[in-house]
N, C-alpha and C positions, 0 to 999 in steps of 0.2 A: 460328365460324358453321357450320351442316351443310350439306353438299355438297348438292347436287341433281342427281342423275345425267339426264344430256341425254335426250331424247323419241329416237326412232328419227324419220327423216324419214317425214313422210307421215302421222305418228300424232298425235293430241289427248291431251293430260293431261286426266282428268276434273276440271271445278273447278267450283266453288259461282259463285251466281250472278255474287257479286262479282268472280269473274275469280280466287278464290287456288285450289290444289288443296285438294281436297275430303280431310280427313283421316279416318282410322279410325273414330272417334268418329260424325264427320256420314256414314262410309256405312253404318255399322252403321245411326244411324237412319231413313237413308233406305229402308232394306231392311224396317226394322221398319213405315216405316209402308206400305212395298207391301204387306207380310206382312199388314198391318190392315186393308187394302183389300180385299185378295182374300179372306181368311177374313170379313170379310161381305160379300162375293156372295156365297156360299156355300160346302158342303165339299168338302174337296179332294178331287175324280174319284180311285179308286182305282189305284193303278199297279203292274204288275205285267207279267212277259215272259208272250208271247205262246205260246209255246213252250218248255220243257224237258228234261234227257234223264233215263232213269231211272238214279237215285243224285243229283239234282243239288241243292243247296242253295238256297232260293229265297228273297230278299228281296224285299219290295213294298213301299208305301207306301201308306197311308191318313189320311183325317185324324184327326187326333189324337183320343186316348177314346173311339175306335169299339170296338167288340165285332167283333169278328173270330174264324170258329171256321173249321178245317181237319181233316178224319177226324175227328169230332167232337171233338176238341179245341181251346178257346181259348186263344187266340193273345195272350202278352204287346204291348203298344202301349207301342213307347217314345213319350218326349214328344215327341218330333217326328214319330210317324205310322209307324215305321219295324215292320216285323212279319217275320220268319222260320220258314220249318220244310222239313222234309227228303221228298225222292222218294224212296222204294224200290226197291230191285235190279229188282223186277217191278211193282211201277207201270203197269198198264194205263192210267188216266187215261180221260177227263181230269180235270186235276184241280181242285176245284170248292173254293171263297174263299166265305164268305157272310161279306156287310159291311156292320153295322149302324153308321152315323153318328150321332151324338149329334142325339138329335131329328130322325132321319131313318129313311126306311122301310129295310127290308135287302133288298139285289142282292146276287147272287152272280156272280164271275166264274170263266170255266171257264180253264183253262192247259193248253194241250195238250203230252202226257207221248208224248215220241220214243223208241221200243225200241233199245235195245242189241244189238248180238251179241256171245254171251256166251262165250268160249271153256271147252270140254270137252274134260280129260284124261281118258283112260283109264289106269290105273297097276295092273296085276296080279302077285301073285307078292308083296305086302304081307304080311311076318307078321300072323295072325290078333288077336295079344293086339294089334297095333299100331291096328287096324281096329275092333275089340270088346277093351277093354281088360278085365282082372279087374274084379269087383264092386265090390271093398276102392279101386282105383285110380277105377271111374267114379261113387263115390259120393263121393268126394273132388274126383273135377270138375265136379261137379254141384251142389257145395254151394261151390263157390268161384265157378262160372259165377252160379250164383245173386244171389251177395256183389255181383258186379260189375254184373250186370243191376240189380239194387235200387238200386246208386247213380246209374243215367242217370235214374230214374222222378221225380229231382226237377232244378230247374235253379234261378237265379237272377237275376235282372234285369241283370249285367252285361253291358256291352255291346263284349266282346271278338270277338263274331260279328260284326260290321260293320267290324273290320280287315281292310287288306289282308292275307292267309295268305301266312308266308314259310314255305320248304323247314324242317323241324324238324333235320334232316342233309341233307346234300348226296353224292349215291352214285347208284349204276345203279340204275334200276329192276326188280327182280328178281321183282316178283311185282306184279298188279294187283286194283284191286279188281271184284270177280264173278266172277272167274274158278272153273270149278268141277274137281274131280276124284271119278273112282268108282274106288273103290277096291274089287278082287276082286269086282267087279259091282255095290259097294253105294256109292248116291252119297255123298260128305262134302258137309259145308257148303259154299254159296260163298265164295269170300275175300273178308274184311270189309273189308279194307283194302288197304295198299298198303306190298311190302318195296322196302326201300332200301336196298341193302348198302353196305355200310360196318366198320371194321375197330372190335375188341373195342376198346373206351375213346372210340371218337370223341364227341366232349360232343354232346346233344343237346337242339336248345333249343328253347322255347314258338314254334309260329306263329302265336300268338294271344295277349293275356290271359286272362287267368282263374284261378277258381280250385280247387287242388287235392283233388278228392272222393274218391280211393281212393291209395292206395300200400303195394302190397305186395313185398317182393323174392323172394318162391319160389313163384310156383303152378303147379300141377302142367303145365297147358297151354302157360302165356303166362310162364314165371319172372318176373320182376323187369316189374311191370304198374303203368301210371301213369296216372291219367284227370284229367284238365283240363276241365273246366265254364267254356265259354264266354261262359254265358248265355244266355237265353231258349229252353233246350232246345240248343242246339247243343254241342257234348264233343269230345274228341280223346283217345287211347288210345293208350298207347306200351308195346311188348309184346318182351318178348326182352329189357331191361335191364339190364346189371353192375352197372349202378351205380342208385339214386336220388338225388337231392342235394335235395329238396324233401320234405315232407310233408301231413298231411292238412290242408285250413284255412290254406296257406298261398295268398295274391294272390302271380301269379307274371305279369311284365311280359312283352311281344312280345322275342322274341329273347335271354330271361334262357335258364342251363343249368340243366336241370332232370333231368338223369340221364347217360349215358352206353352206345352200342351193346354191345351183347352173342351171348351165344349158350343165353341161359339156358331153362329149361322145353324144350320138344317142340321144338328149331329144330335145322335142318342145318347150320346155318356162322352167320356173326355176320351179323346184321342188326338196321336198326329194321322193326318193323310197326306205321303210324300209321295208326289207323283214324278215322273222325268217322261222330259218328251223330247226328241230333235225338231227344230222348231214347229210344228204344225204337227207332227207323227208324237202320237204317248209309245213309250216304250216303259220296261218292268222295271221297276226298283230292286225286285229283288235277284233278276238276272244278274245286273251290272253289280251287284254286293260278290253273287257268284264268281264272277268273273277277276273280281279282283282277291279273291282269294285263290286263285289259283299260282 
């Protein structure tokens, strides 16, 4: 006979009219037939935060097979309504949703974008070739920078962006995303991402599903570089690697190892650098960690 583990005092078992508990089966269809109710009153009010900061990853909801377009681009709608896309380092905002419902007129919502301060190093006394590299060297980074850029410009309908994101490695955080340096007066890029130090060989695994769109082990920048497609535009980028243990095309599950830390390409000492971007926009690592702890 199956056990029935006792009520906590003070609490109701949910049960069907007849007095038995209400199994799997009768609550799934009781929920179906809420869900059939409410979907004719009509569609579902769009849902989305009220607020964001810049770099932050934004999920909303809408009802299903709506058109949804963001920086003029439309927005995949999974079958449950569910839509993502990414804030920019600088992101003035606010940031504006136009959402057409199936046989409804299009609203648009605004989502107000919260400034960052952005920390600025000064670093003088950098060898010049190290600042302005030879011809021979930045034509070679330029056309591997390139390789990598062309692979965010597509995504796929997976839907490993709506996982909670677990740490890829576990280490100090040594370096953050946006952070910027000028080097002999002349600025560099902001930092894409987020290092993590950690020692040569430590495995590092997927914080997400998805699947794998580039792997290469020596670029001249980033050595040993690994990019995971999330789905619906969202990516992760794992830079500095000794190791790869995955390739292109393969589905790689939450928390499988898909490489191992390094000190390969342009890095000081062994770390990972995990960056996320929606395809062409970087957005924070460490946002989206935040967020899923919530």
């Amino acid at each position: 006979m199956q056990s029935v583990r006792p009520m906590r005092p003070g609490r109701r078992r949910l049960s069907a009219p007849w007095g038995r508990p209400l199994c799997l089966a009768a609550i799934g269809t009781l929920l179906w037939t809420i869900w059939t109710i409410a979907a004719a009153a009509g569609p579902l009010a769009p849902t989305f935060p009220g607020a964001v900061s810049q770099g932050a990853m934004v999920i909303g909801r809408v009802a299903p097979d709506s058109r949804v377009v963001y920086a003029g681009r439309e927005l995949r709608v999974t079958d449950y309504g569910t839509v993502v896309f990414g804030i920019g380092r600088d992101a003035q905002g606010p940031a504006r949703v136009q959402i057409t419902p199936p046989g409804q007129p299009t609203e648009t919502v605004s989502i107000r974008v919260t400034p960052r301060d952005w920390p600025i190093e000064r670093v003088d006394g950098v060898p010049p070739k190290t600042v302005s590299p030879p011809a021979a060297i930045a034509r070679r980074i330029a056309r591997e920078q390139a390789s990598v850029a062309a692979t965010r410009q597509t995504s796929d309908d997976g839907l490993g962006f709506a996982e909670d994101f677990i740490w890829p490695v576990k280490g100090r955080v040594s370096g953050r995303f946006g952070n910027q340096r000028i080097y002999n007066g002349t600025p560099g890029s902001a930092h894409s991402g987020m290092d993590i130090a950690a020692a040569t060989g430590t495995p590092v695994v997927a914080p997400a599903a998805g699947v794998v769109t580039f792997a290469e082990p020596d670029l001249y920048l980033t050595g040993g570089t690994l990019l995971i497609d999330h789905g619906h535009g969202i990516g992760s980028n794992f830079l500095h690697l000794s190791r790869l243990d995955v390739g292109v095309g393969e589905h790689v599950a939450q928390g499988q190892v898909i490489g191992e830390v390094g000190a390969t390409g342009r890095a000081t000492g062994p770390h990972l650098h995990w960056g996320m971007t929606w395809y062409a926009t970087r957005i924070d690592p460490l946002l989206v960690l935040e967020r899923s702890r919530r």
